[in-house]
C-alpha positions in Angstrom: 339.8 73.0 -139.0 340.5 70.8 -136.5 343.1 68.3 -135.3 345.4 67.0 -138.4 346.5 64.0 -136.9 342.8 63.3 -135.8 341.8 63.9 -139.7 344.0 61.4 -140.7 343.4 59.3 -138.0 346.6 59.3 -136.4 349.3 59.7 -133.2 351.3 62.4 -133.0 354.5 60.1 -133.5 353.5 58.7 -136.7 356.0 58.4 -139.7 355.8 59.9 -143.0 355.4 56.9 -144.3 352.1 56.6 -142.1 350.7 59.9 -143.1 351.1 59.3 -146.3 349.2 56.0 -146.4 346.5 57.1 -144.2 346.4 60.1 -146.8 346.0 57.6 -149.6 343.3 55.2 -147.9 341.4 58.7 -147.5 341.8 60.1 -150.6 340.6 57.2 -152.1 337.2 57.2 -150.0 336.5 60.4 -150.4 337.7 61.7 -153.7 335.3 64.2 -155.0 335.2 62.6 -158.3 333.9 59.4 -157.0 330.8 60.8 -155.6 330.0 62.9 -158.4 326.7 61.1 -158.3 325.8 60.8 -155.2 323.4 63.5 -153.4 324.2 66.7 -152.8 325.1 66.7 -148.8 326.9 63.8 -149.2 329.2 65.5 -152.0 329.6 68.3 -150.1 330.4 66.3 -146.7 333.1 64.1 -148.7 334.4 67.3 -150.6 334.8 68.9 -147.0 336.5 66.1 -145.4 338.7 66.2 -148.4 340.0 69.2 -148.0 340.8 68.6 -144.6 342.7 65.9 -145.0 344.8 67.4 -148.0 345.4 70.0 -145.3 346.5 67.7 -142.8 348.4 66.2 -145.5 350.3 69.4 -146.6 351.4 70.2 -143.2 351.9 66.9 -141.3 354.5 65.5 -144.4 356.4 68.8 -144.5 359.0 68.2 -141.5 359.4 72.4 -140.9 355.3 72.6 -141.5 354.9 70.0 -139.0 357.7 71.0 -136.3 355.4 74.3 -136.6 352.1 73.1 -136.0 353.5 70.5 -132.9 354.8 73.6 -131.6 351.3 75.5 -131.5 349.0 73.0 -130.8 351.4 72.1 -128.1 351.6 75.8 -126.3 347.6 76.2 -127.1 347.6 72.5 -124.9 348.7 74.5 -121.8 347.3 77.8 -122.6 350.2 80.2 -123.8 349.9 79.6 -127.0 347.7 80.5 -130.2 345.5 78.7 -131.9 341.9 76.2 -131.8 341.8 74.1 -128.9 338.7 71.6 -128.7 336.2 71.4 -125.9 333.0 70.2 -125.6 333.3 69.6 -129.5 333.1 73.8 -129.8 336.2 75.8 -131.0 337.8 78.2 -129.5 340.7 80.4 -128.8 343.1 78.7 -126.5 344.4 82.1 -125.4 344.5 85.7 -127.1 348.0 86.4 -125.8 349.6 84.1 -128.6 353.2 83.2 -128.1 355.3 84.2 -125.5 357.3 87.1 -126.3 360.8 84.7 -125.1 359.4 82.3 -128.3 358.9 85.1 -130.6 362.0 86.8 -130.1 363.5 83.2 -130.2 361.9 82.9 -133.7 362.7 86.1 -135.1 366.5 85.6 -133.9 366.6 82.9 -136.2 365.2 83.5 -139.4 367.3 83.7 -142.2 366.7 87.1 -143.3 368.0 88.1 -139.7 370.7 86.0 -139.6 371.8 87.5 -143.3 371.4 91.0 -141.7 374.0 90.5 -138.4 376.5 89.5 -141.2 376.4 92.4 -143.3 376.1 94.7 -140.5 379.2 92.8 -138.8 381.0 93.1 -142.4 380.2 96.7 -142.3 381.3 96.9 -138.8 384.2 95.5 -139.6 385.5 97.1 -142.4 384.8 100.7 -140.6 387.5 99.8 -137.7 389.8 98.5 -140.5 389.5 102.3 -142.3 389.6 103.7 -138.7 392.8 101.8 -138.1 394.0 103.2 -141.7 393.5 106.5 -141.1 395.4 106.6 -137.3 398.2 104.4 -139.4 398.3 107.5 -142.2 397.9 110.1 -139.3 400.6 108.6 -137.2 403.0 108.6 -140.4 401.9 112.3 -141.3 402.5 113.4 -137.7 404.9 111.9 -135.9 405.1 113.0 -132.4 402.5 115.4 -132.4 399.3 114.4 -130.7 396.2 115.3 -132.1 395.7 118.2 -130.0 399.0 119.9 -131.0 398.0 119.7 -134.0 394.7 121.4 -133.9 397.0 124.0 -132.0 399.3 124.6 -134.5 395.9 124.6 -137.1 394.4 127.2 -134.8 397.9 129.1 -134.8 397.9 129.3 -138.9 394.7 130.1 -139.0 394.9 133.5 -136.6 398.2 134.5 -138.9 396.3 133.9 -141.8 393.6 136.2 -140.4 396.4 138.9 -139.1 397.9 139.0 -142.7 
């Protein structure tokens, strides 16, 4: 895979206007259409590198694609994170432990599917204590002065004359 700012040939702090010139210059040099003749490992090499840099491309000019991959090359860079980190020109795992869980809860906290689910359950929420509310309103104007136990006494009372009739 590698490094999509390396594929393009650029800094971390480039612009989208940048990326998507050096996207251009390389799509240019190394279409697969334009070595359609040429010999078989080259075609393949240029079709790779392609592919890579449409890649790099995809991500780095989408601003929530790129915010993304900052985020895990940058915690793979001081080894909490998840994903390739390059030494000695071999890949490998920066750490197995992936994200922290702090950054995971962090990002589950704010999707949008969890924010939309705190609302309805908060609108649900809500709308029980109004009903609550309702219901010791009614009870109040059914019973007033009487406290709820009273009443379950004089309920108990009707029901043992009930049972003596």
């Amino acid at each position: 895979m590698g490094d999509h700012y390396s594929v393009l040939g650029l800094t971390r702090n480039a612009s989208k206007e940048e990326i998507k010139e050096a996207f251009r210059k390389l799509a240019v040099k190394l279409h697969p259409d334009k070595h359609s003749h040429s010999s078989k490992a080259v075609r393949d090499s240029a079709t790779l590198r392609f592919k890579q840099a449409s890649e790099a491309y995809q991500v780095l000019i989408d601003d929530r694609k790129r915010a993304d991959y900052n985020f895990r090359t940058s915690s793979a860079a001081y080894g909490y994170g998840y994903g390739y980190s390059r030494s000695n020109n071999r890949r490998r795992y920066a750490s197995a432990s992936g994200p922290s869980s702090f950054d995971s809860l962090l990002r589950y906290l704010t999707t949008r599917a969890f924010l939309l689910n705190v609302s309805v359950a908060g609108a649900f929420l809500g709308g029980l204590a109004v009903v609550n509310m309702g219901w010791d309103a009614l009870w109040k104007i059914r019973n007033s002065g009487k406290s709820f136990e009273d009443a379950m006494k004089s309920v108990e009372k009707a029901k043992e004359q009930k049972e003596k009739l």
